[in-house]
N, C-alpha and C positions, 0 to 999 in steps of 0.2 A: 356238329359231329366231325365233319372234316380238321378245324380248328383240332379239337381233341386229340384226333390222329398224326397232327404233326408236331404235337408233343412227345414224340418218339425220339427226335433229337437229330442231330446234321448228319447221320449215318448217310452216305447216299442209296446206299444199297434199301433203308428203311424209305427213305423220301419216294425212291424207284418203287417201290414196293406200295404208297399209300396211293400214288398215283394210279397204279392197277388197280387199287382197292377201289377208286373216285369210279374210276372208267364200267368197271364191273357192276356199282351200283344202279350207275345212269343207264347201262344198258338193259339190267334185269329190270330198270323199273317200266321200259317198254313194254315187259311179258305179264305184267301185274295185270291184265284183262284176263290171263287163262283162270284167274281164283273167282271169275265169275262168270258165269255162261247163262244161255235163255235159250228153250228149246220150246216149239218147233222155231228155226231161224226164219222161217218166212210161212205168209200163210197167201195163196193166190185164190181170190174169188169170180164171177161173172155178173154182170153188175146185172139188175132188173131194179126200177124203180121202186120205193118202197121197202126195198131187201132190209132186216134184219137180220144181224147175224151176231152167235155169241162166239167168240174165239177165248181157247185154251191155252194158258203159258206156264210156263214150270221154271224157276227160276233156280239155277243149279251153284251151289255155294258146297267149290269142290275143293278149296283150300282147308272147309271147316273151322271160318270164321266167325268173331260178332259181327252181324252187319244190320247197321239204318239204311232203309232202300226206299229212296223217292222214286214213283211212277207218273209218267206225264207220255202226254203224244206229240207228234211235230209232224210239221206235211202240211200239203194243202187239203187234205178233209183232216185236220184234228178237231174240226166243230163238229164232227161226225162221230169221235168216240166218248164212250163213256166208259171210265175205270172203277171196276169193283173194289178199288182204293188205290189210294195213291200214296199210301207210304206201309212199308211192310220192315218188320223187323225180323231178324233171325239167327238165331242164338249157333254157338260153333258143332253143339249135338244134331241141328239140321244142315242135313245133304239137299233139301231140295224143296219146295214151296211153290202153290200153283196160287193162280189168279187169273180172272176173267176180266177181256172188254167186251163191253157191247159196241157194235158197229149198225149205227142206223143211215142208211141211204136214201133222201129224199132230193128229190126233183130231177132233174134230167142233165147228166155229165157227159161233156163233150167224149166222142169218139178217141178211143186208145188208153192206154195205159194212165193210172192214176195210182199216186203211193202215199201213204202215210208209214209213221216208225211210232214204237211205243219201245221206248226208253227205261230203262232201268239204271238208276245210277246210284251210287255209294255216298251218301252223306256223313263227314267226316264227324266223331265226337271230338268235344273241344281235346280233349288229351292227345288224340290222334293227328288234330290238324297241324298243329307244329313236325312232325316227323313227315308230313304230304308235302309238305314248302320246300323239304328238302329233297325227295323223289321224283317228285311230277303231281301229272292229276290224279284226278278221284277215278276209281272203279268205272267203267259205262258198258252197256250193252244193249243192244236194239232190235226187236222184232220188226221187222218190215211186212207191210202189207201193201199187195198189186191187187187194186180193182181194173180188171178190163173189161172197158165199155163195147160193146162189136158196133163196126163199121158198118150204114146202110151198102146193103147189095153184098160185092163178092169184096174181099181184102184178104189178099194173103202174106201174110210175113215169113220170111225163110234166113236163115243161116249157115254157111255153106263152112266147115271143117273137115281136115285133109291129114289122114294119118299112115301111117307105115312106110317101107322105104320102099321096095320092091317087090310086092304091086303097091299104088298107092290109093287109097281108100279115099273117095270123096260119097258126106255123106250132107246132106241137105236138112236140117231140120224144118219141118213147117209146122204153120199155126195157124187155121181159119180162123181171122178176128171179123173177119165180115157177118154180118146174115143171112147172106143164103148161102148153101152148100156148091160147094164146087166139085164139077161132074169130073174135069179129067185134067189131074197136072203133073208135070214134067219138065226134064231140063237137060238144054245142049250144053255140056261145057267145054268151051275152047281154051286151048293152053297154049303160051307164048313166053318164049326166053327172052333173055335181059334184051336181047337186039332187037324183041317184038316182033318176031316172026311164029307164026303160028305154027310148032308141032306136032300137035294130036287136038282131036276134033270126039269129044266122048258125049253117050247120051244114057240117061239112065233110067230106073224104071219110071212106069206111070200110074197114079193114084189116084181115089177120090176122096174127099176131107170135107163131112157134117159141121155146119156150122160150130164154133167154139173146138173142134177136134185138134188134135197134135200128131203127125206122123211123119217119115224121114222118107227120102229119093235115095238110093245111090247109085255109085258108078263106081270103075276099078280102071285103073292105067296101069299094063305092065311095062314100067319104062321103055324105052328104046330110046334114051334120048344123052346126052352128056351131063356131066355132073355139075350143076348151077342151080342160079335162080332163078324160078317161073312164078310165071304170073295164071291165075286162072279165072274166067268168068266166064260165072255158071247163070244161063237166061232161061229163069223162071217162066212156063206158059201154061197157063191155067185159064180155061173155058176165053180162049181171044185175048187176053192180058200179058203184060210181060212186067215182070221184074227182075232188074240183074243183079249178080253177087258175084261179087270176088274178094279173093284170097290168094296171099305171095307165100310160096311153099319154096325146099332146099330139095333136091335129088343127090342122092349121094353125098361122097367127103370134098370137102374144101381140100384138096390136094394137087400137092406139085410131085411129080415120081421120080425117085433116081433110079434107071434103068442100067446104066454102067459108069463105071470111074476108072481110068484106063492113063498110063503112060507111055509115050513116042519119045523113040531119037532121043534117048537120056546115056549120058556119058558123068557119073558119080565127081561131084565137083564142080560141078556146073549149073544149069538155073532146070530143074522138074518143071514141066510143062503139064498139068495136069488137066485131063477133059474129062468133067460131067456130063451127062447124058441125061436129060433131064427131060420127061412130059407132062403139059398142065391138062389135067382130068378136067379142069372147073371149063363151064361154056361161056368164062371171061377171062380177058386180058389182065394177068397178074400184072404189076407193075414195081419195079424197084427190087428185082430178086436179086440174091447175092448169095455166093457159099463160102462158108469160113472153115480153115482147117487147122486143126492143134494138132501138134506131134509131141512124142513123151516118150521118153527114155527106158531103161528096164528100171526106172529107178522112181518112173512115175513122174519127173520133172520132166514142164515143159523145155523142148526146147526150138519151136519155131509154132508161130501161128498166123498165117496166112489170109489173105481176103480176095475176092473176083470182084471186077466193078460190076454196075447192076445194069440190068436186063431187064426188059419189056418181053413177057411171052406169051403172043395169042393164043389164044383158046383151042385145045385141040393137038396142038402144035410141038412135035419135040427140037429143042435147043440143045448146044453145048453151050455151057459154061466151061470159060476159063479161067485157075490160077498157078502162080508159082512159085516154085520154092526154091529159094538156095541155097545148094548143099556143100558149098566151100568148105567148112567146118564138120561135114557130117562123116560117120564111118561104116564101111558095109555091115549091115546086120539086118534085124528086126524091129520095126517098131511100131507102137500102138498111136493110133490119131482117132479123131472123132471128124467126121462130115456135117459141118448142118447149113442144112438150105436154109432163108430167111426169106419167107415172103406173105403177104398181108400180116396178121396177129399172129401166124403157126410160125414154127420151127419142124425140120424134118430131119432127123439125127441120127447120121450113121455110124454105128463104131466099127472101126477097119484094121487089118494090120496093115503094116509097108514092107513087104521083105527088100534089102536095099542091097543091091551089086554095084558091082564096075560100071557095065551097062544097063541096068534095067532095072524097073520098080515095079515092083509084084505086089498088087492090092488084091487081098484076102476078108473072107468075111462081112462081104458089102450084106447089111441090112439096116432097116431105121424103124425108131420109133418116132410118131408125130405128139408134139405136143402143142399146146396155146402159151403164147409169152408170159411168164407168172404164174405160171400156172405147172403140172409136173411134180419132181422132188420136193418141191418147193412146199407141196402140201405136208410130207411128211416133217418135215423141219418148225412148221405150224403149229403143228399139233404138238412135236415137244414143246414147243414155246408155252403152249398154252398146259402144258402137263406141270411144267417147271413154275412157270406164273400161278398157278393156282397153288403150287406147293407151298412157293412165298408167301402166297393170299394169307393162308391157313397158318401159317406159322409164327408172320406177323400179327394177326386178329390174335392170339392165342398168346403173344409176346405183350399185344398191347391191354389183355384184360387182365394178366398176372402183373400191369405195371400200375393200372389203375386200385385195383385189390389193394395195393402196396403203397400206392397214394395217398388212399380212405386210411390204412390202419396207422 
């Protein structure tokens, strides 16, 4: 197929163009599993010796194709299923097709979680296979099954996830895998910043959970704390028992602040001494910060762009940054600059005027927006890309079937 496409000719703008064509293939043929889906995705049982069980699958064919479909199990109990077949077909007027396993469980399986997958996969007709060589693989999709065996006595498994900014939500999931029921559980969670100092000490509610049961703890922290990384672990006690769980959660923005931007003892003609005022929010030492400044003319040309050397700034802590400008060449007026701080992955961008005298530099308009490095306008510039790119797609596909037409005749 490729070969074909570059019989288009040494055009580069055609070669640029077949090249998107390659890239766009290989990436859609990633998405080639959405034309085939299996519901329910997972099916969870409790194991008892003996268990029979039939389970239900519907095989959904939402592209409304022809499809040959092998069925098979894989896992460690696939001596354990039986398939009410293993090969199905299905014509492109069928949306969807069910089928049953059987699931027979004999003898006695170790304590915890046990899985097997029943697989559904696309087998290629000969006509077809040639065009798969060129894409990738075949179709596949997998139901999964969790047998869990309980634990003699008490076992409890918990999960601990932490949402919102301010308050922040810790909630606990549990699951009695044990066999007997546990009368009373609960959980301290202690929180600790990157320097491992404990800030808040939270508890939350308390529960009882029937053997094979599922239910959640929470707790709530209304911050009071700086904006960083913590650490939290939450010590699971249940009837004398403990288990711990943690989880690293963010407070607040990854932020450095400019607070003022100011000029001293300036005489027009000589070097601008400029002081940023600058606070790190984050409850850690930024390292290697620096601010750059561009100045531009009424006419939008740069004409000076400036740098500070860099700076270490703890946590907490406000800084001046220093840089300066020479204005030997420069003439009283107006002018537009941009500020941006440079520290870890972010950018902090302030756009400013300068009103410029004899003596004094009057900075107007201090505000910023934060962005991630790569990230910003950038997006928008993307998306033409890809508006323009696919215009090409189309125009060459469409160039290239009126040349083939013209080939044949």
């Amino acid at each position: 197929m490729f070969q074909e496409l570059f019989l288009l000719g040494d055009n580069p703008m055609d070669k640029f163009t077949v090249i998107f064509i390659s890239l766009i293939i290989l990436l859609a043929s990633s998405s080639f599993t959405a034309a085939l889906g299996i519901t329910p995705g997972m099916t969870t049982l409790e194991f008892s010796p003996g268990q029979e069980k039939t389970i239900s699958f519907t095989i959904i064919n939402s592209e409304h194709k022809d499809l040959r479909l092998q069925i098979y199990s894989q896992g460690e109990l696939n001596q354990s299923v039986v398939l009410s077949t293993e090969q199905i077909n299905m014509s492109s007027s069928q949306e969807e097709q069910t089928f049953q396993a059987i699931l027979k469980l004999t003898g006695n399986l170790s304590p915890g979680k046990h899985t097997l997958g029943i697989v559904v996969m696309e087998q290629a007709t000969p006509a077809a296979r040639g065009a798969q060589a060129s894409i990738g693989a075949q179709l596949a999709v997998m139901h999964q099954v969790v047998i869990n065996v309980p634990y003699p006595g008490k076992y409890l498994e918990g999960n601990l996830q932490i949402t919102g900014d301010n308050p922040k939500n810790f909630v606990i999931s549990l699951n009695n895998l044990g066999r007997a029921n546990i009368n009373k559980v609960s959980s301290s969670i202690l929180i600790y910043n990157s320097s491992g100092d404990n800030v808040k000490n939270l508890t939350t509610n308390e529960i009882s959970l029937k053997s094979g049961e599922q239910n959640e703890i929470t707790a709530q922290w209304n911050v009071d704390a700086l904006d960083g990384n913590y650490l939290a672990k939450a010590v699971l006690d249940y009837d004398n028992q403990e288990v711990l769980l943690q989880a690293n959660f963010d407070v607040g923005q990854f932020l450095l602040e400019l607070q003022q931007l100011f000029v001293k003892d300036f005489t027009l003609g000589g070097i601008a001494k400029f002081n940023l005022v600058v606070q790190n929010r984050w409850s850690q030492t930024l390292n290697d910060v620096y601010a750059e400044m561009n100045v531009y003319n009424n006419n939008i040309e740069e004409i000076a762009s400036e740098k500070s050397a860099t700076y270490n700034i703890p946590s907490g802590l406000q800084t001046t940054i220093n840089y300066y400008w020479d204005t030997a060449n420069v003439s009283p007026g107006q002018y537009n600059a941009s500020v941006i701080l440079h520290y870890g992955d972010k950018n902090t961008q302030s756009n400013i005027g300068l009103n410029v005298g004899q003596n004094s530099i009057d900075v107007t308009g201090l505000g910023y927006v934060i962005s991630s490095q790569g990230t910003g306008s950038g997006s928008n510039v993307n998306m033409t890309l890809v508006i323009i790119i696919g215009f090409l797609v189309l125009l060459n596909v469409a160039w290239f079937l009126i040349f083939r037409r013209k080939k044949k005749q």
